[in-house]
C-alpha positions as CSV (number, residue, x, y, z in Angstrom):
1,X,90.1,106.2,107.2
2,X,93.4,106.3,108.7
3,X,96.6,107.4,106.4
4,X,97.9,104.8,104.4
5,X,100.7,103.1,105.3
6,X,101.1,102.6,101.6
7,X,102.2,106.3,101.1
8,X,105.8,105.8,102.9
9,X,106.3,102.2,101.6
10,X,108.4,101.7,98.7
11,X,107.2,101.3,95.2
12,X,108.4,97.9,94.7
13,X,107.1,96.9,98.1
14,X,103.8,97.9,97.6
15,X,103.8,96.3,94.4
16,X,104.6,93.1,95.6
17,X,102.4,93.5,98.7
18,X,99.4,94.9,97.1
19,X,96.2,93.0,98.2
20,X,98.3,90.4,99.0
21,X,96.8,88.5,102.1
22,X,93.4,87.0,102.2
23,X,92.3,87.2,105.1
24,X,90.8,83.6,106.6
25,X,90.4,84.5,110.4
26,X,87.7,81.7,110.5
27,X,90.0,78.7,110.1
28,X,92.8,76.9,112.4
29,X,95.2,78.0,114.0
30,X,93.2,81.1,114.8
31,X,89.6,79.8,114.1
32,X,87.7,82.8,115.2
33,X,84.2,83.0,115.3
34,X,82.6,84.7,112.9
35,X,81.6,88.2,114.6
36,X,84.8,88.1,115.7
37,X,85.9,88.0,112.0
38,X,83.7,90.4,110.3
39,X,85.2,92.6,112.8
40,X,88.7,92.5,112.3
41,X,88.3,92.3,108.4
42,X,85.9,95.6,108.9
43,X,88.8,96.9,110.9
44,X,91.6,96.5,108.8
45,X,89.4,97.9,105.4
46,X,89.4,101.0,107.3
47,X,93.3,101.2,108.6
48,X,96.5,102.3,107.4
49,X,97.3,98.9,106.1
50,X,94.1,98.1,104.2
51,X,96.1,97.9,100.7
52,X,97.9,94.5,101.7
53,X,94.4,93.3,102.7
54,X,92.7,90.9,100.0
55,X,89.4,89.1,100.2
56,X,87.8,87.5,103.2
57,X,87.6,84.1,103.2
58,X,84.4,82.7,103.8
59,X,82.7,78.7,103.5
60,X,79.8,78.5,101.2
61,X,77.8,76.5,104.0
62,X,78.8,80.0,106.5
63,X,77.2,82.5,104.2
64,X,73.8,83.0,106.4
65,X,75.6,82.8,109.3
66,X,78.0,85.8,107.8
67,X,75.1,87.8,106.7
68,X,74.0,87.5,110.1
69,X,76.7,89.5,111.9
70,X,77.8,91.5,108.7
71,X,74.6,93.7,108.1
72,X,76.2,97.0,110.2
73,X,79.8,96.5,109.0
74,X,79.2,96.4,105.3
75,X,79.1,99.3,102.9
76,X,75.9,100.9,102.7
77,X,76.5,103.5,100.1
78,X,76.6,103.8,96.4
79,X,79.9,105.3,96.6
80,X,81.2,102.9,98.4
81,X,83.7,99.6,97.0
82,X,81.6,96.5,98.4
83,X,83.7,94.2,100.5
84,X,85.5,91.1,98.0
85,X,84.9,87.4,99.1
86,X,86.2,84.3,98.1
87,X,83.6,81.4,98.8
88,X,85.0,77.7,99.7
89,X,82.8,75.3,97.3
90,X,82.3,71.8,97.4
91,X,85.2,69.4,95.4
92,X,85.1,69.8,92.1
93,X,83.3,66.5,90.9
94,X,81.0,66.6,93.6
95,X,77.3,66.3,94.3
96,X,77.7,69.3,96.2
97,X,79.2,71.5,93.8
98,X,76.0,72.8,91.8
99,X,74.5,74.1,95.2
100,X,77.2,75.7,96.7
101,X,77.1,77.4,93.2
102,X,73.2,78.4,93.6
103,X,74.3,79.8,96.8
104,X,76.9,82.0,95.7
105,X,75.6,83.3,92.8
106,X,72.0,84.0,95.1
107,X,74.5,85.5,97.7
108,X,75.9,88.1,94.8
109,X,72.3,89.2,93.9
110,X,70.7,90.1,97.2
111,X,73.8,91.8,98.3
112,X,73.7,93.7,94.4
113,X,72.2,96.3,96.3
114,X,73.5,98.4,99.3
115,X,70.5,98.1,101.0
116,X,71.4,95.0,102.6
117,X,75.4,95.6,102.3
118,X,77.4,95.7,99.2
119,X,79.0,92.5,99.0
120,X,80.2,90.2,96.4
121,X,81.6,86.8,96.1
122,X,84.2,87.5,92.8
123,X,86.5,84.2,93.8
124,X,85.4,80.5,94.7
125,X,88.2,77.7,95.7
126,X,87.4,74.5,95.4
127,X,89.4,70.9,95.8
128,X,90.4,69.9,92.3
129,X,91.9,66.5,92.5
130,X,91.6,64.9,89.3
131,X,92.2,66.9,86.0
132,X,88.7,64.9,84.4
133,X,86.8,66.8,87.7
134,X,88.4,70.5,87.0
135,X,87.3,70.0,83.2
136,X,83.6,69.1,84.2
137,X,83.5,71.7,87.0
138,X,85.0,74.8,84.6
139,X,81.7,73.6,82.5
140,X,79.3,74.2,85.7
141,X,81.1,77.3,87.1
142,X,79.4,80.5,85.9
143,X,81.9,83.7,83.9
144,X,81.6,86.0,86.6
145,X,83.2,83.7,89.1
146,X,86.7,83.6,89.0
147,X,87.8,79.7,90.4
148,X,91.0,78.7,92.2
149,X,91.3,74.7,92.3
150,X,93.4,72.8,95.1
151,X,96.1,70.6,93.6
152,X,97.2,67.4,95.3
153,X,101.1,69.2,95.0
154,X,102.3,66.7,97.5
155,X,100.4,63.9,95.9
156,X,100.5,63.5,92.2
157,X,102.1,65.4,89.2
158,X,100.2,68.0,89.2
159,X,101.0,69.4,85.2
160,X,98.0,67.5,84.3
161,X,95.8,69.3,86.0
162,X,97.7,72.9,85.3
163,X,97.2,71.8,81.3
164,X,93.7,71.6,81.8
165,X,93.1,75.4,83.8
166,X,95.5,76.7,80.8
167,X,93.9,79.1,78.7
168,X,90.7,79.0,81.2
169,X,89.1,81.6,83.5
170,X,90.6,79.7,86.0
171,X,93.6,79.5,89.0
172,X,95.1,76.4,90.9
173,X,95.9,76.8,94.4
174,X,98.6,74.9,97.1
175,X,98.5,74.3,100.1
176,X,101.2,75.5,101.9
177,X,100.8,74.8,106.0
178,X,98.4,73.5,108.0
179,X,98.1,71.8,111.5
180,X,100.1,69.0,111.1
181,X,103.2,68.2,109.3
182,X,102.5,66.1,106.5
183,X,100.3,69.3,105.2
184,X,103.6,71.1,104.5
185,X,105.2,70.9,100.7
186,X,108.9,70.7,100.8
187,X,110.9,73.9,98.7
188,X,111.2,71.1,95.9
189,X,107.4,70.4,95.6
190,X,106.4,74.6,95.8
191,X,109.3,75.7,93.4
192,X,108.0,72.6,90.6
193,X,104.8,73.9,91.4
194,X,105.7,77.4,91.1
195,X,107.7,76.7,87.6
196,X,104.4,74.8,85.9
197,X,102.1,77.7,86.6
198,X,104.3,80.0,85.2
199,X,105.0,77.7,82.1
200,X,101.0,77.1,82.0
201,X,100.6,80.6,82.1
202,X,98.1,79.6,85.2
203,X,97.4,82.7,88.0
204,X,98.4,81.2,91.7
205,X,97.0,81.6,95.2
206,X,98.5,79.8,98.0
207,X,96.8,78.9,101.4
208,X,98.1,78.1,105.2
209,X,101.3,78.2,106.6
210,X,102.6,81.5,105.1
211,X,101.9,84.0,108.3
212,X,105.4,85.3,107.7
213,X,108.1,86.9,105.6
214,X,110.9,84.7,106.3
215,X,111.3,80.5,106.7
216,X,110.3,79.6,110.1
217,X,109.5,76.3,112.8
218,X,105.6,76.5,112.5
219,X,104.8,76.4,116.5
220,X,101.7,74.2,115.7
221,X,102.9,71.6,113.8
222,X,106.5,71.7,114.9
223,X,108.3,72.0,111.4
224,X,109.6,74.2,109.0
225,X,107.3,76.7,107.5
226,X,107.9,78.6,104.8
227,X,107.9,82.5,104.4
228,X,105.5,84.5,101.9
229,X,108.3,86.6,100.9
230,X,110.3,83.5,99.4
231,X,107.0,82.1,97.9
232,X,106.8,85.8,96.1
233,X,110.4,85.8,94.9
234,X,110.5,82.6,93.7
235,X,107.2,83.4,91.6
236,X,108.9,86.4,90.2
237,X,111.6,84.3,89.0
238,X,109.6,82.1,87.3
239,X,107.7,84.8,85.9
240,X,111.1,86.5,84.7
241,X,112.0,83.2,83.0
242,X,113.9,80.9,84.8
243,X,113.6,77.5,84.5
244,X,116.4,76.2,87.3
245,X,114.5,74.5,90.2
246,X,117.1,74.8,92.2
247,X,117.3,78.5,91.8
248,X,113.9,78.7,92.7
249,X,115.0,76.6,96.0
250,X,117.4,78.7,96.8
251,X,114.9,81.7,97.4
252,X,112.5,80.0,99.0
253,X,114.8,79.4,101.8
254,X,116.2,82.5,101.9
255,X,116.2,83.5,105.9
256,X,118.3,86.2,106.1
257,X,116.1,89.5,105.7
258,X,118.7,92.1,104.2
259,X,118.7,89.8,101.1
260,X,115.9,91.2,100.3
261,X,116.0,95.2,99.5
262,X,113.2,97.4,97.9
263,X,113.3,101.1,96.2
264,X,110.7,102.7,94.1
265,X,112.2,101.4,91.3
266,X,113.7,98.7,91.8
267,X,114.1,95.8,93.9
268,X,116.9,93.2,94.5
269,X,116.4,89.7,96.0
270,X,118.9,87.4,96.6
271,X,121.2,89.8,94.5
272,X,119.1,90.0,91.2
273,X,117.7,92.9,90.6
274,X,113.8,93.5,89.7
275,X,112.2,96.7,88.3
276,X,109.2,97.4,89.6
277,X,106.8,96.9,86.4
278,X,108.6,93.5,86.9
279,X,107.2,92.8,89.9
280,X,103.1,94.6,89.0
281,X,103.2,92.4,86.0
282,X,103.7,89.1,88.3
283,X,101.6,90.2,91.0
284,X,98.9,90.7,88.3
285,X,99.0,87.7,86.3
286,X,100.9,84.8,88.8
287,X,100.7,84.9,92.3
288,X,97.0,86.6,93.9
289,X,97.4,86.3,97.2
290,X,97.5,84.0,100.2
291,X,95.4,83.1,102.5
292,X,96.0,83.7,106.1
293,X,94.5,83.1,109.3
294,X,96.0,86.2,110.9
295,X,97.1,89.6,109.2
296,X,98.9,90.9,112.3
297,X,101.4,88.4,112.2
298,X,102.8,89.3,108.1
299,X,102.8,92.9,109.5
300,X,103.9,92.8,112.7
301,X,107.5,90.9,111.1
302,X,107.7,93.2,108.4
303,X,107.7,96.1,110.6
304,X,110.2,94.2,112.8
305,X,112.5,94.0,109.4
306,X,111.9,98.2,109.2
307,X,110.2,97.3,105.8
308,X,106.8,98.9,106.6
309,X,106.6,102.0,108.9
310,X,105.7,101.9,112.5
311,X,102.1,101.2,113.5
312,X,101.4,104.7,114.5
313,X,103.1,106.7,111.8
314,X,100.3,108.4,110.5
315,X,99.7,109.6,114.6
């Protein structure tokens, strides 16, 4: 295990980048195969940066093929921590749903053991496009699997379907990115978003389009992306309180890096200042994580912004 890169990161920093990116090397742009995958996330478990790294991202209809390739990578000691998946399920409201749920939960108990690699599937994300769906799939979906449901942000008003994950077991997720335009919220529809899971009291998990810090022209579908670091400060906000949009806005579009400084006990963003519990507090209860096809890409621009150490620092 190499030495942590955690260890000469600010406080505040590795507060708010703690298990942060999910890694989902199977889908587009990237869409690796899966050996290729396993690999990387095997890799990275066992570098310097494995404390930004979150779960690995895997379709419910790819777990045989995953078990496949995965037998020599995964841990194989009692000691060990098992790897963390999230599983893609079937719609909420589907036929489908109930299965993909067999599968999982059969998934979790061969894998119970080390002898065929510690494993478990802890998070599922599923489509939830009506509020009536979420409510009869939160009814199906067993206590020990924590569910993030996609919300038609760009749709619908979504606070409907918030109210009804409020007080559950349960997350919602947006969609932030993809491979064409029209799969891209605008700052308006992530920082309304943003503000109604706060309200709701609703944990967050974003996926696509956030492979780094700052706003950025996504090269694939040639418009503006945002950057995970706005997403994150704009969540802090909200979970500090505020209830202005267009403050929210405002820091989702921040581009220049040097608004955006970090100590070990404190942090200040777009000149507000943010202790540290501050920012474990949101990072545990608001935003999870987001998931991304390529964890190179977060790093590699935050080393170029001198906010995590060289590559080979611990050389």
């Amino acid at each position: 295990m190499a030495i942590s890169s955690a260890d000469v990161t600010p406080r505040t920093l590795r507060e708010l980048l703690r298990n942060l990116v999910d890694y989902a090397g199977l889908f587009p742009p990237a869409k690796l195969d899966m050996a290729t995958t396993v690999r990387n996330h095997a890799s990275w478990l066992d570098g310097p940066d494995a404390w930004m790294l979150g779960r690995l991202i895997v379709p419910v209809g790819r777990l045989a093929e995953f078990e496949s390739v995965a037998g020599a990578c995964l841990p194989d000691r009692e000691s060990d921590e098992p790897w963390f998946i999230s599983a893609l399920c079937a719609p909420a409201g589907s036929d489908g749903l109930r299965a993909d749920l067999e599968s999982v939960l059969a998934f979790n108990e061969r894998h119970g053991s080390v002898e065929a690699g510690a494993a478990v599937i802890d998070q599922i994300e599923l489509v939830g496009a009506e509020p009536a769906a979420i409510d009869d799939a939160l009814d199906l979906i067993p206590d020990e699997l924590f569910p993030f449901f996609e919300l038609p942000v760009m749709k619908t008003d979504t606070r409907g379907h918030i109210a009804v994950l409020a007080g559950s077991d349960a997350g919602a997720k947006i969609r932030t990115g993809g491979m064409t335009a029209d799969l891209f919220p605008s700052a308006e529809q992530v920082a309304r978003f943003i503000l109604d899971v706060a309200r709701a009291e609703v944990p967050f998990k974003a996926t696509a389009g956030l492979h780094h810090p700052l706003p950025n022209l996504d090269p694939h579908a040639g418009c503006p992306a945002h950057g995970f670091l706005g997403v994150l400060a704009a969540a802090l906000l909200a979970h500090g309180g505020e209830e202005d949009p267009a403050r929210l806005v405002d820091v989702l579009r921040l581009a220049d890096p040097h608004r955006f400084e970090f100590g070990d006990e404190d942090a200040l963003i777009a000149g507000r200042s943010i202790h540290a519990d501050a920012i474990d507090a949101m990072r545990m209860s608001l935003m999870n994580s987001f998931g991304s096809c390529s964890f190179d890409e977060p790093r590699a621009d935050l080393r170029a912004m001198a906010m995590l150490p060289p590559a080979d620092h611990d050389r």
